[in-house]
VOGUKOL-671052 format. One line per 8 residues: number of its first residue (from 1); their letters; for each residue x, y, z of C-alpha. Coordinates in nm, 4 decimals, always signed. Layout:
N
NUM = a = X,Y,Z ~ ... .
This chain:
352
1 = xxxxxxxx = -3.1541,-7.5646,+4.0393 ~ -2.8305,-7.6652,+3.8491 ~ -2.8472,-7.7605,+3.4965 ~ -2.6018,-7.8908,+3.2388 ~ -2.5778,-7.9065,+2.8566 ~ -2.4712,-8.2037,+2.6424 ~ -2.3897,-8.0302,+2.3276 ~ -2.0297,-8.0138,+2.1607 .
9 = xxxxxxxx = -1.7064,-7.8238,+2.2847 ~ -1.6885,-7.4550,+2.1551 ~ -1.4474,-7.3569,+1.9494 ~ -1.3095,-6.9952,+2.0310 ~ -1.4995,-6.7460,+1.8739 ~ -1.2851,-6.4345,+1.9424 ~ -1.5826,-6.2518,+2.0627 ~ -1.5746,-6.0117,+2.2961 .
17 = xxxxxxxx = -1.7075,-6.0091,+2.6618 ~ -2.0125,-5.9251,+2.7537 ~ -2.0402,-5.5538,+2.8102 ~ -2.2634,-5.5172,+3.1261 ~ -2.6074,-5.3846,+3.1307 ~ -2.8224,-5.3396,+3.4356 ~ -2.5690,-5.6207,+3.6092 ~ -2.5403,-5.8204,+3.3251 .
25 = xxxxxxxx = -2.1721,-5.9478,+3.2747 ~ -1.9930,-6.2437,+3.0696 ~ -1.6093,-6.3391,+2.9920 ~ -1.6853,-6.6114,+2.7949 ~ -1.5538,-6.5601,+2.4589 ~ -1.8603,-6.7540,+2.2594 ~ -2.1467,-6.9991,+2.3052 ~ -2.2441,-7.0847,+2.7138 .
33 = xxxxxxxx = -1.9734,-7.3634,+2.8643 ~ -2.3084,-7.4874,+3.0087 ~ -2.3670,-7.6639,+2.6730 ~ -2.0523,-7.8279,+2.6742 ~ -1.9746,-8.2100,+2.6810 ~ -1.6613,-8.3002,+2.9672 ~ -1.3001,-8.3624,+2.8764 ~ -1.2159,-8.7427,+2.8993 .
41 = xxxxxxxx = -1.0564,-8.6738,+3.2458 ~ -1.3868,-8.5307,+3.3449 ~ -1.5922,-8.8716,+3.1124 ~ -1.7305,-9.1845,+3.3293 ~ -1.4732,-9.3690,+3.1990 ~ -1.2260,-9.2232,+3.4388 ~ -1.0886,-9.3979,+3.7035 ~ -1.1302,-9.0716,+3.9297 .
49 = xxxxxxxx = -1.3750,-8.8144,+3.6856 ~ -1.3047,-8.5429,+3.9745 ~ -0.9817,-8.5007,+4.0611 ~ -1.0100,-8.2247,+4.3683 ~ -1.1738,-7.8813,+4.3068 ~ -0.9459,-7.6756,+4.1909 ~ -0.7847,-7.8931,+3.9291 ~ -1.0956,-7.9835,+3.7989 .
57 = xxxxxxxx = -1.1642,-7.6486,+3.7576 ~ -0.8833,-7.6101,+3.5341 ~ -0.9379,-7.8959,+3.3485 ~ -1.3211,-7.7806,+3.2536 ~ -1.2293,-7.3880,+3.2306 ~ -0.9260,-7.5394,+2.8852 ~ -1.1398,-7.7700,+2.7757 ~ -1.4173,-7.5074,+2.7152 .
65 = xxxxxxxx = -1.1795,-7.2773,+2.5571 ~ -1.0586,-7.5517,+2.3237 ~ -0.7191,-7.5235,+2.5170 ~ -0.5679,-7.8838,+2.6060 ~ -0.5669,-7.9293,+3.0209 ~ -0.3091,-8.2157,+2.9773 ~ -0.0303,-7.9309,+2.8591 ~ -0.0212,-7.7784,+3.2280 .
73 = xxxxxxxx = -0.0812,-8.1518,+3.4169 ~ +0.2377,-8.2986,+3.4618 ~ +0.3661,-8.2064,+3.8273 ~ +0.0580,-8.4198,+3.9270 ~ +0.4097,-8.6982,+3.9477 ~ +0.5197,-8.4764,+4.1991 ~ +0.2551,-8.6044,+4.4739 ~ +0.3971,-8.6565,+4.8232 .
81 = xxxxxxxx = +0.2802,-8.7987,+5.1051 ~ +0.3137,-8.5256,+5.3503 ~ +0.2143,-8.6522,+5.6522 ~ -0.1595,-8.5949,+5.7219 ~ -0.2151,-8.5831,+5.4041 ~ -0.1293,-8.6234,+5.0148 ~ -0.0134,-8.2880,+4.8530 ~ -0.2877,-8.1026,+4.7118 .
89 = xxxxxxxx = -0.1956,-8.0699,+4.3038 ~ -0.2743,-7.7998,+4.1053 ~ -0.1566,-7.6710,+3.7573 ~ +0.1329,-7.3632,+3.8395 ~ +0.0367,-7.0081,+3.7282 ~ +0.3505,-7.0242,+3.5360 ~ +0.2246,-7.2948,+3.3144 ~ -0.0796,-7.1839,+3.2682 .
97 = xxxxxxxx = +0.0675,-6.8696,+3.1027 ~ +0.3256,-7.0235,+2.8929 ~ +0.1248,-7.3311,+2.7245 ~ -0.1933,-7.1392,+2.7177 ~ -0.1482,-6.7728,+2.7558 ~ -0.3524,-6.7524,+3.0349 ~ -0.2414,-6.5042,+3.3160 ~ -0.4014,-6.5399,+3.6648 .
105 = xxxxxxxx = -0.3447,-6.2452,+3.9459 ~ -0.4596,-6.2711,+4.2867 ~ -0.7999,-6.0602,+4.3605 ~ -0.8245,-5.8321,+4.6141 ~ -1.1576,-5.8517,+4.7662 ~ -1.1896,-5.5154,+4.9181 ~ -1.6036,-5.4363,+4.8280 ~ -1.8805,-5.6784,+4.7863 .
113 = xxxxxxxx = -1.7980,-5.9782,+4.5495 ~ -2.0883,-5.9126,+4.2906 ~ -1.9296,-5.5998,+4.2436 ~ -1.5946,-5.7385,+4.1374 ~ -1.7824,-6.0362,+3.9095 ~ -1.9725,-5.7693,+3.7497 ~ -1.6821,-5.5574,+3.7179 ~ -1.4392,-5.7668,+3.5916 .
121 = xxxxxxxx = -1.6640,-6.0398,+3.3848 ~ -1.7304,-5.7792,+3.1562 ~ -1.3652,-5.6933,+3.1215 ~ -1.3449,-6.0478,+3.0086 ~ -1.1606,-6.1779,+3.3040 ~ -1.2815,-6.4866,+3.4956 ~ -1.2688,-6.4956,+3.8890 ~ -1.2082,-6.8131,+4.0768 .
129 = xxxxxxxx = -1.3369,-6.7679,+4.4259 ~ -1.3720,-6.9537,+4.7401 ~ -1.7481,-7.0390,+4.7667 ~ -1.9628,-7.2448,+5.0096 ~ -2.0509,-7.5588,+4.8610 ~ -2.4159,-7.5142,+5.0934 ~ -2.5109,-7.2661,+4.8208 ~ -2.4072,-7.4739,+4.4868 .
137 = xxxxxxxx = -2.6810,-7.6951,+4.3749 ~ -2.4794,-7.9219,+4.1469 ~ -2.3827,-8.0897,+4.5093 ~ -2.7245,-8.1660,+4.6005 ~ -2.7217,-8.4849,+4.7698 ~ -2.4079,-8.3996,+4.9867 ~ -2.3255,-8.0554,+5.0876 ~ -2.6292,-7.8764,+4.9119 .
145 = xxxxxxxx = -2.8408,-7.6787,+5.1709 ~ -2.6505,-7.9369,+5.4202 ~ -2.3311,-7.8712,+5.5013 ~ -2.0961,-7.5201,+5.5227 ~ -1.7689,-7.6389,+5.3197 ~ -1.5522,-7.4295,+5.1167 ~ -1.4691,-7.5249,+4.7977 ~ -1.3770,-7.3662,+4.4994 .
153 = xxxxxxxx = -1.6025,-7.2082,+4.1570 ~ -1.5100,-7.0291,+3.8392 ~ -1.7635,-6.7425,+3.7488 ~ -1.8299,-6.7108,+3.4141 ~ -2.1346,-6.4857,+3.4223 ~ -2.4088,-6.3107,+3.6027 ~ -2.7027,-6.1363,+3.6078 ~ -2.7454,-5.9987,+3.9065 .
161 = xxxxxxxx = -3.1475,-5.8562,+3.8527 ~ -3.2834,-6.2418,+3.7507 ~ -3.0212,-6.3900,+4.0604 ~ -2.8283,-6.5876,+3.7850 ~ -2.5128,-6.7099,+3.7829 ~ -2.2691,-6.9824,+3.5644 ~ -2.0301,-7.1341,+3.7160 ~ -1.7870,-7.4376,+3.6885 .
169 = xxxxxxxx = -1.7371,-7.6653,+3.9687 ~ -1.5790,-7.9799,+4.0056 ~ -1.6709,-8.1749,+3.6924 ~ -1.9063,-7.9428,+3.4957 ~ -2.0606,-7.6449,+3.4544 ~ -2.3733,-7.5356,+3.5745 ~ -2.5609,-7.2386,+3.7110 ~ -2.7314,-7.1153,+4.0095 .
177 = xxxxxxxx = -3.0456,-6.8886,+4.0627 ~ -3.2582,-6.6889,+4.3347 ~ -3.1405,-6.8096,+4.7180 ~ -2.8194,-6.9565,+4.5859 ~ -2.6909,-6.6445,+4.4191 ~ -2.7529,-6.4491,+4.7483 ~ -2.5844,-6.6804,+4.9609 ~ -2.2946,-6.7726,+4.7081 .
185 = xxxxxxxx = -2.2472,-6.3674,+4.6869 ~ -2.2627,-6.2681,+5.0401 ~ -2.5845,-6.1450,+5.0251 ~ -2.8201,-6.2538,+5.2618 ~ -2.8973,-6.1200,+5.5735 ~ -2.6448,-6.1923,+5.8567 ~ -2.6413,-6.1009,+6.2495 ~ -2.5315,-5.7726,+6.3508 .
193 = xxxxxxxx = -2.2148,-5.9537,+6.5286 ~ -2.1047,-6.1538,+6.2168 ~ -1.7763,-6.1509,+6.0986 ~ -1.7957,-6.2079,+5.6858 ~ -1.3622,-6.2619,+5.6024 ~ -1.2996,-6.1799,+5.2672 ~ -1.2956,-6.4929,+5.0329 ~ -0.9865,-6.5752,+4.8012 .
201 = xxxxxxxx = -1.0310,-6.4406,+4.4577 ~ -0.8046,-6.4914,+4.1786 ~ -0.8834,-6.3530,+3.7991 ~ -0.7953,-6.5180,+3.4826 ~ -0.7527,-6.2883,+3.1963 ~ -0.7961,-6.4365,+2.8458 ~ -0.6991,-6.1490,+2.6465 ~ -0.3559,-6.3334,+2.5563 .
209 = xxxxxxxx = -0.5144,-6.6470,+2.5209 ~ -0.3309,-6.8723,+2.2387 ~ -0.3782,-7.2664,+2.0794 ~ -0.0602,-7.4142,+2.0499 ~ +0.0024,-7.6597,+1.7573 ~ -0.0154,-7.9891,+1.9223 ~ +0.2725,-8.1248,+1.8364 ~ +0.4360,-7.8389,+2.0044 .
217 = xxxxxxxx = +0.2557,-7.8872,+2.3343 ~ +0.3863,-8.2503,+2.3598 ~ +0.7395,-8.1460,+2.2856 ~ +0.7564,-7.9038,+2.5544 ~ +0.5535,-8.1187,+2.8282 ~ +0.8426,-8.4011,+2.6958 ~ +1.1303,-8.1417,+2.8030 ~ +0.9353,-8.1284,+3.1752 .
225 = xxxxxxxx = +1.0646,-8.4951,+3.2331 ~ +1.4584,-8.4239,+3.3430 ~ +1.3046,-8.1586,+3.6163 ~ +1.0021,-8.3571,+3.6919 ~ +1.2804,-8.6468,+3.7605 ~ +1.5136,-8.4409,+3.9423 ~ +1.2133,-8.3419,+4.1864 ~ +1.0607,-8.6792,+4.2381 .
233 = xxxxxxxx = +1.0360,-8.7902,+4.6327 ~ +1.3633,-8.8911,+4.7342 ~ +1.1630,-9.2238,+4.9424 ~ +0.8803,-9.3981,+4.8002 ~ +0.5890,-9.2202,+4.9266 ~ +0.3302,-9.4895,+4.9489 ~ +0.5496,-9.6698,+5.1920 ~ +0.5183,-9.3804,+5.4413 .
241 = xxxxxxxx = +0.1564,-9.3493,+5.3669 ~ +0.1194,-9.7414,+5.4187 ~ +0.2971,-9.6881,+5.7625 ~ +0.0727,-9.4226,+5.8658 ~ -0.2373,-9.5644,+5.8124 ~ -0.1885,-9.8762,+6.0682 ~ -0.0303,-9.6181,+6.2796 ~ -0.3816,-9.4257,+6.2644 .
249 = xxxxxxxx = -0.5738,-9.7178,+6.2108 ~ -0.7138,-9.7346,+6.5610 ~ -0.7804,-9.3514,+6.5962 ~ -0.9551,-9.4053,+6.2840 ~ -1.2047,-9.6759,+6.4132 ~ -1.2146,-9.4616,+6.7252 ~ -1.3871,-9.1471,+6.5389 ~ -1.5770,-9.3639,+6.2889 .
257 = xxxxxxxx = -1.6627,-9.3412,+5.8970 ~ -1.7555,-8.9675,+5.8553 ~ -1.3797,-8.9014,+5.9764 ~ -1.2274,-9.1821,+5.7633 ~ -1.3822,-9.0238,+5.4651 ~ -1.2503,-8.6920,+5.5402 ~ -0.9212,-8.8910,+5.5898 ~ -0.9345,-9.0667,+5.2913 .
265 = xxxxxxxx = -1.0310,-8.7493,+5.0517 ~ -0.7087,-8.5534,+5.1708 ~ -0.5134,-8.8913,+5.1730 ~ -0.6441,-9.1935,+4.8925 ~ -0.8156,-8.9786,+4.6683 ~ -0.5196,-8.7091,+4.5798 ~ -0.2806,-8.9928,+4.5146 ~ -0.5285,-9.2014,+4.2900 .
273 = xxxxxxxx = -0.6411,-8.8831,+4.1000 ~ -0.2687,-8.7557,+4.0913 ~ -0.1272,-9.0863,+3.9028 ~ -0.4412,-9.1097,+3.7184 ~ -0.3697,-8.7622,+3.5642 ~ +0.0220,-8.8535,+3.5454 ~ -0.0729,-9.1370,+3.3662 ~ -0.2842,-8.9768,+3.0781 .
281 = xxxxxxxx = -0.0047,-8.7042,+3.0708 ~ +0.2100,-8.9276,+2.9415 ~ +0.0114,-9.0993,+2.7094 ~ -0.0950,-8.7858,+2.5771 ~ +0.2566,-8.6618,+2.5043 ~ +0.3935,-8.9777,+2.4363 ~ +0.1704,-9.1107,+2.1117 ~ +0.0423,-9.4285,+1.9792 .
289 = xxxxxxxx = +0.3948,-9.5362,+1.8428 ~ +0.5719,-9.5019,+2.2168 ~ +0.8608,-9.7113,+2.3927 ~ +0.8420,-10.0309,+2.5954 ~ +0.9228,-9.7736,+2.9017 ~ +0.6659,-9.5300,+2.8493 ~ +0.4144,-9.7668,+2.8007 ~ +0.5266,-9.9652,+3.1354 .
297 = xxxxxxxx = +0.5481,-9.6197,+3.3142 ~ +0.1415,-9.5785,+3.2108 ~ +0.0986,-9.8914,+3.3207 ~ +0.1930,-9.8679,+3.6315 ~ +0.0806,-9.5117,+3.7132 ~ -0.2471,-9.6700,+3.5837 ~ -0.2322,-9.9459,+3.8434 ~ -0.1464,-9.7559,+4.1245 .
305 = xxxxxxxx = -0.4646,-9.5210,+4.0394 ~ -0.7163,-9.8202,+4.0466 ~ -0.5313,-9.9662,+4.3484 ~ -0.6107,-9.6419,+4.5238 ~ -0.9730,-9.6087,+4.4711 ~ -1.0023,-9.9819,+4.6270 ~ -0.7880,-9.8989,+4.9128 ~ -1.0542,-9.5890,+4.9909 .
313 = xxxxxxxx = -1.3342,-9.8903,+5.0388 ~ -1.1298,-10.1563,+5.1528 ~ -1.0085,-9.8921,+5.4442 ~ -1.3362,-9.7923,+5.4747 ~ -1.4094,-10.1571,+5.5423 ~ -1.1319,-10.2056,+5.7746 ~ -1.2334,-9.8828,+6.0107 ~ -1.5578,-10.0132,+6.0400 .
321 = xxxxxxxx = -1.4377,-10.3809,+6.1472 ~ -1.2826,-10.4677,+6.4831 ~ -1.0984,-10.7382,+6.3660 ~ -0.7316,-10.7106,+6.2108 ~ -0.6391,-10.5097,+5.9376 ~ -0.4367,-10.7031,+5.6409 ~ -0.3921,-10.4461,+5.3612 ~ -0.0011,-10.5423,+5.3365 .
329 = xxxxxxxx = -0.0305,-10.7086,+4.9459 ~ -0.2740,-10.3433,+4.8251 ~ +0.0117,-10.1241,+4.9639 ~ +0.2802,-10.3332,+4.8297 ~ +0.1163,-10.3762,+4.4902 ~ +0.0426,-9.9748,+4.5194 ~ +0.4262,-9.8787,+4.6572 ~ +0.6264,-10.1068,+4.3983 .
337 = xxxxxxxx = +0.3835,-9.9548,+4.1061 ~ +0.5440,-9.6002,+4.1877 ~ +0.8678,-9.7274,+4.1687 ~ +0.7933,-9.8779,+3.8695 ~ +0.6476,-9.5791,+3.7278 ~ +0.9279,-9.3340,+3.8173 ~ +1.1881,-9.6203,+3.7226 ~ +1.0756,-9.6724,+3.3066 .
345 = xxxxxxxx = +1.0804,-9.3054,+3.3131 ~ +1.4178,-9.2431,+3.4347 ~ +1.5336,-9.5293,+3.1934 ~ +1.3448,-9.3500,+2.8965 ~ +1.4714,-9.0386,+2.9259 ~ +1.8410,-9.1887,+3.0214 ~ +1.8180,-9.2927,+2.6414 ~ +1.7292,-8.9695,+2.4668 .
């Protein structure tokens, strides 16, 4: 079963990592993240509290280490609509490393996973693996013992004799025992003709791990503005997204609801999250005392993330209806709040 703590944020210890004993490893550097209450991105009060799995990962793995997620959040402007689907945001390696001190190398996965958790956990490295989400019992209800999806965990320790493992996923922390850990680690029986690929791995070392004073974090997350600007769609996204969905619209009804909602996570649910986290980045950096602009750009990032999450049911809605689709005001409301957004930003930092 999964279980989750409600107990305060650690502050970094320095401790070592675990040093493993009859398969006993650990890279956390001080009390179990399972006892750890979620970053406001993460808290019910968020218009999206997941974002998609491997962000959230992020944003869980910093807070735990007292390290502020918002510091390596702001190419979540960046979202495009790419066709099929909204881009996928994640934090870059290379921010990771320079606001945090975090370095993260590709794993090769060349013998059994446990043996590369076990190894490296108790070098005090963390591994972010693929995983299938039919082995992780903080999805019960949805893909637990249902459905074979990958998705994405961060090991933080095991003990391989009891079949115990902590992990983040999505929005928490949580751990894993008995069946679970030999499924989520390869290691239950399969037929002779299988074919087991090798999962992608990636390690996190903390060894350099540094806080930034805070006031340092916002002034360099401030100086990501002119490139964020310079990199910003050239069209208005939303548009195109608008225009694709009536395109689809009757495919969509076609192939029902479970496809819709598969639609609608790669689609609805990376923009909303995307502007939802571009909005708090701002207001993060930005401070109580900002300008007019910054405040409008929140705004309208803000509005554009609510917008979203009713467009997922109001499309849900109109897939499951035979009669005409009119979601011309949402998309119009949603398209001219990017504009806006990107527009009191480019007129803020025109001023400095």
């Amino acid at each position: 079963m999964a279980r989750r703590g409600a107990c305060p944020t650690l502050v970094m210890s320095g401790a070592p990592p675990t040093t493993p004993q009859a398969g006993v490893a650990s890279a956390w550097p001080g009390p179990s993240p399972l006892h750890q209450l979620p970053h406001a991105l993460h808290a019910s009060g968020a218009i999206w509290p997941e974002k998609n799995c491997y962000t959230d990962l992020w944003i869980g793995v910093l807070h735990g280490l007292a390290l502020e997620p918002l510091a390596v959040m702001g190419a979540s402007a960046l979202v495009d609509f790419e066709g099929d689907q909204w881009t996928f945001f994640k934090p870059s390696h290379d921010l990771l490393r320079e606001r945090h001190g975090l370095d993260v190398q590709e794993l090769t996965i060349w013998r059994p996973l446990l043996d590369h958790a076990l190894e490296h956990l108790a070098a005090g490295k963390l591994l972010s693996v693929e995983a299938d989400a039919f082995w992780l019992p903080d999805v019960a209800g949805t893909d637990y013992r249902q459905n074979h999806t990958k998705t994405t965990i961060v090991l933080v320790s095991v003990d391989a004799a009891a079949k115990r493992l902590v992990y983040f996923h999505n929005a928490g922390c949580f751990e894993l025992t008995g069946d679970d850990f030999d499924g989520t680690f390869g290691l239950t029986p399969r037929p002779a003709d299988a074919v087991a690929l090798p999962l992608f791995a990636e390690f996190i070392r903390l060894d350099r791990t540094r806080q930034r004073p805070a006031a340092e974090l916002h002034a360099l997350a401030r100086a990501e503005l002119p490139g964020l600007l310079a990199r910003r769609p050239v069209h208005n996204p939303v548009q195109r997204f608008a225009e694709r969905f009536l395109q689809e619209l009757p495919a969509l009804r076609e192939q029902g609801l479970p496809h819709y909602h598969a639609w609608a996570f790669a689609g609805t649910r990376q923009m909303g999250s995307a502007f939802e986290l571009t909005a708090r980045w701002i207001a993060w950096w930005s401070g109580d005392q900002r300008d007019e602009e910054l405040s409008c750009a929140i705004a309208a990032f803000e509005q554009l993330s609510a917008q979203a999450k009713t467009f997922i049911l109001k499309g849900a809605r109109m897939v499951n209806s035979s009669r005409p689709a009119e979601p011309g005001a949402l998309f119009f409301d949603m398209a001219s709040a990017w504009d806006e957004g990107w527009g009191a930003l480019a007129a803020w930092q025109q001023r400095q």
